[in-house]
C-alpha positions as CSV (number, residue, x, y, z in Angstrom):
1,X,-38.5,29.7,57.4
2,X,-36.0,32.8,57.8
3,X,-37.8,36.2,58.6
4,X,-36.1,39.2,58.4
5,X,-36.2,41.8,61.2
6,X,-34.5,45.1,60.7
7,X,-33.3,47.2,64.6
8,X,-31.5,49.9,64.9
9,X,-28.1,50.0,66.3
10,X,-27.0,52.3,69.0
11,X,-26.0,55.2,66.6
12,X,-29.0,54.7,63.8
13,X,-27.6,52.2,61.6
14,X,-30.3,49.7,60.0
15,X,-29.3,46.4,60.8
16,X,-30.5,43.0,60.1
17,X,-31.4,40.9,62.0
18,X,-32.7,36.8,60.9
19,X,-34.6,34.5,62.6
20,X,-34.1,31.2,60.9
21,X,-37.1,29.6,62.1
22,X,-40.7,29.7,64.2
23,X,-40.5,29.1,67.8
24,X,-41.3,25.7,68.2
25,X,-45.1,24.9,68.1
26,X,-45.1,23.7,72.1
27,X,-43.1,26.4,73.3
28,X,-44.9,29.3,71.0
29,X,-48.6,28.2,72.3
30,X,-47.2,27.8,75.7
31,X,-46.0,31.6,75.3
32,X,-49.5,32.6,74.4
33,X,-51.0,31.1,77.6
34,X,-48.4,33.3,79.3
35,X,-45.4,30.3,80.0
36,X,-42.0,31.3,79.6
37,X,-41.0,32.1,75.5
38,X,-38.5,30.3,74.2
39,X,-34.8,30.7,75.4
40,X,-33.4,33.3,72.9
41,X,-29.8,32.4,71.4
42,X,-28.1,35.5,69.3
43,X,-25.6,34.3,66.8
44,X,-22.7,36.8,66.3
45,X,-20.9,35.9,62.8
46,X,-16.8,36.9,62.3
47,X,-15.2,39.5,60.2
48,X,-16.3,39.1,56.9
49,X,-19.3,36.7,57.9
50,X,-23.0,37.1,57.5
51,X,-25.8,35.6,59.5
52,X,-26.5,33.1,56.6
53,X,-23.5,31.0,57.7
54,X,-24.9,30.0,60.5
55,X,-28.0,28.1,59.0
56,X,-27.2,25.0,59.7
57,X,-27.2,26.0,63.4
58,X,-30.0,27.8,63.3
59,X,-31.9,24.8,62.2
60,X,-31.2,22.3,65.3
61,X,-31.1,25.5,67.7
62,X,-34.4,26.1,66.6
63,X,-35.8,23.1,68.2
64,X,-35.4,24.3,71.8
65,X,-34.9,28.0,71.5
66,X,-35.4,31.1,69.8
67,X,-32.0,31.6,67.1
68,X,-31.7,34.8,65.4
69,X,-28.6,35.8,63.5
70,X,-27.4,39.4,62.8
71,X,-25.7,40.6,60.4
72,X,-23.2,43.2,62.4
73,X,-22.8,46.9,60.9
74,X,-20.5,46.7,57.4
75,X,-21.9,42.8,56.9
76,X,-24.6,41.0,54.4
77,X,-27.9,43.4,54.5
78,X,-27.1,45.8,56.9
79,X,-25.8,49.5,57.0
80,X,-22.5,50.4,55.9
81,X,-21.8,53.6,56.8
82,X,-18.5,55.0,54.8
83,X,-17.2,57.2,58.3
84,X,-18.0,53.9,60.3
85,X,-18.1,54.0,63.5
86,X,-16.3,49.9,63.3
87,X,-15.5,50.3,66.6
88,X,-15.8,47.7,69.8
89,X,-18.1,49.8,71.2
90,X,-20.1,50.7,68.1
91,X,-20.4,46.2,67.5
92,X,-21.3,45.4,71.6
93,X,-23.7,48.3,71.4
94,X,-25.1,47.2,68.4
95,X,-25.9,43.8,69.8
96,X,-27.2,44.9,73.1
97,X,-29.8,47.3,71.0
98,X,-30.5,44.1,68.9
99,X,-31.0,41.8,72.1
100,X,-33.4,44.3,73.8
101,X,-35.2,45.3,70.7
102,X,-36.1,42.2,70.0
103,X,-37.2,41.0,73.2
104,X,-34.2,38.0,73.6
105,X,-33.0,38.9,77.3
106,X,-31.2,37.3,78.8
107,X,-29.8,35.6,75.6
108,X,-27.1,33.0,75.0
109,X,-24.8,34.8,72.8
110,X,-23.0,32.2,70.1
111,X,-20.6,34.0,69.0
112,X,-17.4,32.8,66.1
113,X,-14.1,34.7,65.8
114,X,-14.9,39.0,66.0
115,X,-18.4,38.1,67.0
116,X,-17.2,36.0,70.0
117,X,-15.2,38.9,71.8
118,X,-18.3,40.9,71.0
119,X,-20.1,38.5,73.0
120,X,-17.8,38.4,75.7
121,X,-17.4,42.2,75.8
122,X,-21.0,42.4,75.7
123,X,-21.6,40.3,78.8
124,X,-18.9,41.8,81.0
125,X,-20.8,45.2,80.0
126,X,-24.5,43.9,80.3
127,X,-24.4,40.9,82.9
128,X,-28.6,41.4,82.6
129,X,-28.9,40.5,78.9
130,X,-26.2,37.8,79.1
131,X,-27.3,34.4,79.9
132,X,-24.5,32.3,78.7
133,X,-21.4,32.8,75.8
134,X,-19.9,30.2,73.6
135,X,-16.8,31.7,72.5
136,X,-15.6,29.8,69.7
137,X,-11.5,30.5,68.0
138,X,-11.3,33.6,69.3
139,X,-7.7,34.9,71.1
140,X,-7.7,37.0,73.7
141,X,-4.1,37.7,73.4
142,X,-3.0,40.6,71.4
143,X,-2.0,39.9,67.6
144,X,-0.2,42.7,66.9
145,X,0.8,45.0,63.8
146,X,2.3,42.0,61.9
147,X,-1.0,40.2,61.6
148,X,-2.7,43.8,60.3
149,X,-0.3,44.1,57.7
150,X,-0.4,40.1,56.8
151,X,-4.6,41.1,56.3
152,X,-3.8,44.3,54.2
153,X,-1.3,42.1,51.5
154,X,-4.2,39.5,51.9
155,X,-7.0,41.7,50.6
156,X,-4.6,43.2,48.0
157,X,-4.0,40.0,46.4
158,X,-8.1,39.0,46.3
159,X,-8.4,38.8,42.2
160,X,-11.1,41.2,41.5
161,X,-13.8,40.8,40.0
162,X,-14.5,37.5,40.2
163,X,-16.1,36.4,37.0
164,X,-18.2,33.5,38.7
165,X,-19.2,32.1,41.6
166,X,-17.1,29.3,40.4
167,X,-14.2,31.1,40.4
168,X,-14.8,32.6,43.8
169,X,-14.8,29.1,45.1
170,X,-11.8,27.9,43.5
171,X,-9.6,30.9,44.1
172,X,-10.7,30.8,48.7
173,X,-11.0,27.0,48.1
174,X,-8.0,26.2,46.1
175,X,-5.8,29.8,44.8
176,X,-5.8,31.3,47.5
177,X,-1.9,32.0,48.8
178,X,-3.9,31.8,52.5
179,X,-4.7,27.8,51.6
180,X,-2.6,25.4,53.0
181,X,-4.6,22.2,51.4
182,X,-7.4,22.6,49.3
183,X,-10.9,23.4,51.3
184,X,-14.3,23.5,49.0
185,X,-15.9,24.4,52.5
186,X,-13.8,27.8,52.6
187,X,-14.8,28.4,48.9
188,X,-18.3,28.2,49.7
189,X,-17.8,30.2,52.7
190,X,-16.7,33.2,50.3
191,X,-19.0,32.4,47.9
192,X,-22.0,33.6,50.7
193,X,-20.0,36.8,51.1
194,X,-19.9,37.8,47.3
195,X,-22.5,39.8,45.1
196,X,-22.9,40.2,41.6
197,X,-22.2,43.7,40.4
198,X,-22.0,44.9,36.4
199,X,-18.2,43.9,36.2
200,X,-18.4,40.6,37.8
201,X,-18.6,39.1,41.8
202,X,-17.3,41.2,44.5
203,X,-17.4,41.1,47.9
204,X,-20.7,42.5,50.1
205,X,-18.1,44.1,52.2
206,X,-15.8,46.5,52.0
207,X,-12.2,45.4,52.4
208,X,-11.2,48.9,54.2
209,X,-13.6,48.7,56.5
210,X,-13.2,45.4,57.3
211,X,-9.5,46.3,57.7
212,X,-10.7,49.4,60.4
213,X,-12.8,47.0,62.2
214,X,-9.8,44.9,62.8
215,X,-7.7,47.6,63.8
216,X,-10.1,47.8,67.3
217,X,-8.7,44.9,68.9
218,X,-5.9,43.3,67.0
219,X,-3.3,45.6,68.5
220,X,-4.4,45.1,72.5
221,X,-5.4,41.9,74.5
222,X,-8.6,41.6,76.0
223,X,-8.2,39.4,79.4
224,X,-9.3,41.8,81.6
225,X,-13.1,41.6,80.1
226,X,-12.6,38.5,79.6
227,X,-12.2,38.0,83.3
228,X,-15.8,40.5,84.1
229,X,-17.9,37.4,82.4
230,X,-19.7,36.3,85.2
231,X,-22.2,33.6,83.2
232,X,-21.2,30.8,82.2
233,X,-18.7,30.5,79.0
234,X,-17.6,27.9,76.5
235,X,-14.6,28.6,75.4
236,X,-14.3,25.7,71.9
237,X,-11.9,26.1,69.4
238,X,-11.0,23.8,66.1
239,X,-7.7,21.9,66.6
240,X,-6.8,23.4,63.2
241,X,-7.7,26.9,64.0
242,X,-6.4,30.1,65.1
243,X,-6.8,29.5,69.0
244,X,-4.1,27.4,70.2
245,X,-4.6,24.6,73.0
246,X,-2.6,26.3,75.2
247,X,-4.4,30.0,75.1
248,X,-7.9,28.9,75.4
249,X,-7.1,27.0,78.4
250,X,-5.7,29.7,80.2
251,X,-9.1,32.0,78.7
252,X,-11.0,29.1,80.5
253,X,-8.7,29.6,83.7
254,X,-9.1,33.2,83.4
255,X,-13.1,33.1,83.0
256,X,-15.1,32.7,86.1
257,X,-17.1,29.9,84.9
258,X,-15.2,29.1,82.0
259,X,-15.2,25.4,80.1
260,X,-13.2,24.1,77.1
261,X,-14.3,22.3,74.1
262,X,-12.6,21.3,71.2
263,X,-13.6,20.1,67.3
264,X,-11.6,17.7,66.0
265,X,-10.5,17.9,61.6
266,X,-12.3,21.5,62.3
267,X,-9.9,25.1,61.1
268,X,-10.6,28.5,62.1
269,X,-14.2,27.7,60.4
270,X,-15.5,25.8,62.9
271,X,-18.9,25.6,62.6
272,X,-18.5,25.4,58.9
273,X,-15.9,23.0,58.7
274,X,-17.5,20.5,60.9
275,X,-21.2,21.2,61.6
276,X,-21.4,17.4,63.3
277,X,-18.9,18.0,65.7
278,X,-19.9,21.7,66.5
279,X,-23.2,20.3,67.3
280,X,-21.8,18.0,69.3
281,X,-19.4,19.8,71.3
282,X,-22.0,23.0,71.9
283,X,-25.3,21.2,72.7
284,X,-24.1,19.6,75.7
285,X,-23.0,22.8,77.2
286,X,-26.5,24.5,75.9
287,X,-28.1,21.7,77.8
288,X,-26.5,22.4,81.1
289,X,-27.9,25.6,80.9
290,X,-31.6,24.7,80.5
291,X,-30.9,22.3,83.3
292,X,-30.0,25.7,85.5
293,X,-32.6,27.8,87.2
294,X,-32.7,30.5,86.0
295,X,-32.5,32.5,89.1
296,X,-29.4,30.4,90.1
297,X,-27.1,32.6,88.8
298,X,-23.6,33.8,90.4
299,X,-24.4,37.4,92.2
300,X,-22.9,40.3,89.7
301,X,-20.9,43.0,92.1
302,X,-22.1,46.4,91.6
């Protein structure tokens, strides 16, 4: 089952929020005898992403704890205001408004790519809501002008319309100049991120905004929050991806409780790519967590 639940970000924009399943049966009638609910796990998508993509998570998280996706402001169903804000502040304030309106404190944030530093931000902001964060290929180095301008070419050379869904998975599977081997994964991907309109399929996004929203952060590094998470934090990246070997180690150095994972055959898609091996590499660290009391948790300085 996926129920929609629409909350309000911090400025008034509508946003959507998904929970993929009922709390299990056990843990839903012990809520109603007044037990603890069900651990709450918030899944933060990428740039581009939607909350759909992370179904298949959803569907094992779901056993043990509460998963709800959002779809952040200018993604899938929710608002997308033409004067923004796309701002860091405007996405970490959106999720805190999301985590306390729907009652998920304090929340594992799962977060991939944009949505990871949002859930790192996020706990070095709001220690209280934060339970745990699984950053997954996410840099916390600066990328710099060069990889703006790289995105802007990219978007200019998307072929659109697209006159099927077919050919939006060929072109981000196969055509696309970004491709280094062919991925039907990454088509599909795409193909969750398009809508039919009267000319053909187009994006659900717009490319300019998508483009602001990655002028935030791209251009500064983000090590210092990095360093204010105080939970614990899985840093996993795919060996293919964007994170490097070298960078994510140092980001688990740098993080107070920080530990590293890694997905083998897995690119920047990680949890798409290789849903098996996510699994594998995230559960153990989710499990560590509901072995933890609760209480124990490191003192946050004022």
């Amino acid at each position: 089952m996926v129920r929609r639940i629409d909350v309000t970000g911090h400025d008034g924009v509508r946003l959507a929020a998904w929970e993929f399943a009922d709390p299990p049966k056990e843990r839903a009638e012990a809520a109603g005898a007044g037990a603890d609910r069900a651990p709450g796990v918030l899944l933060l998508h990428g740039l581009m992403g939607r909350a759909s993509h992370w179904a298949p998570t959803a569907r094992w998280l779901a056993e043990r704890y509460r998963a709800v996706g959002l779809d952040q402001r200018g993604h899938g169903r929710s608002d997308k205001p033409a004067d923004g804000p796309y701002t860091r502040d405007a996405y970490v304030c959106d999720a805190e408004a999301a985590i306390e309106q729907l009652g998920l404190g304090p929340v594992t944030v799962v977060g991939h790519a944009m949505g990871a530093l949002t859930g790192w931000q996020l706990a070095a902001k709001r220690p209280d809501l934060v339970r745990a964060v699984v950053i997954c290929d996410m840099r916390a180095s600066a990328l710099g002008a060069a990889s703006q301008r790289e995105w802007t070419d990219w978007f200019a050379s998307w072929p659109l319309p697209f006159a099927t869904l077919a050919d939006v998975r060929k072109w981000f599977g196969e055509d696309d100049p970004w491709v280094e081997r062919p991925n039907p994964l990454r088509g599909e991907f795409y193909a969750e991120v398009m809508a039919e309109r009267e000319d053909g399929w187009r994006p659900v996004f717009s490319r300019s905004q998508m483009l602001s929203s990655r002028a935030t952060w791209v251009y500064d590094a983000h090590w210092e929050e990095l360093a204010q998470v105080r939970c614990p934090a899985l840093v996993l990246r795919g060996l293919d991806g964007e994170l490097g070997r070298a960078e994510a180690q140092e980001m688990v150095r740098v993080l107070p409780r920080g530990q590293y994972a890694e997905v083998a055959d897995a690119g920047h898609l990680v949890h798409y790519d290789q849903p098996e091996g996510w699994r594998a590499a995230v559960e153990p660290f989710l499990e560590q967590l509901a072995e933890e009391p609760r209480g124990d948790r490191e003192p946050v300085a004022p």
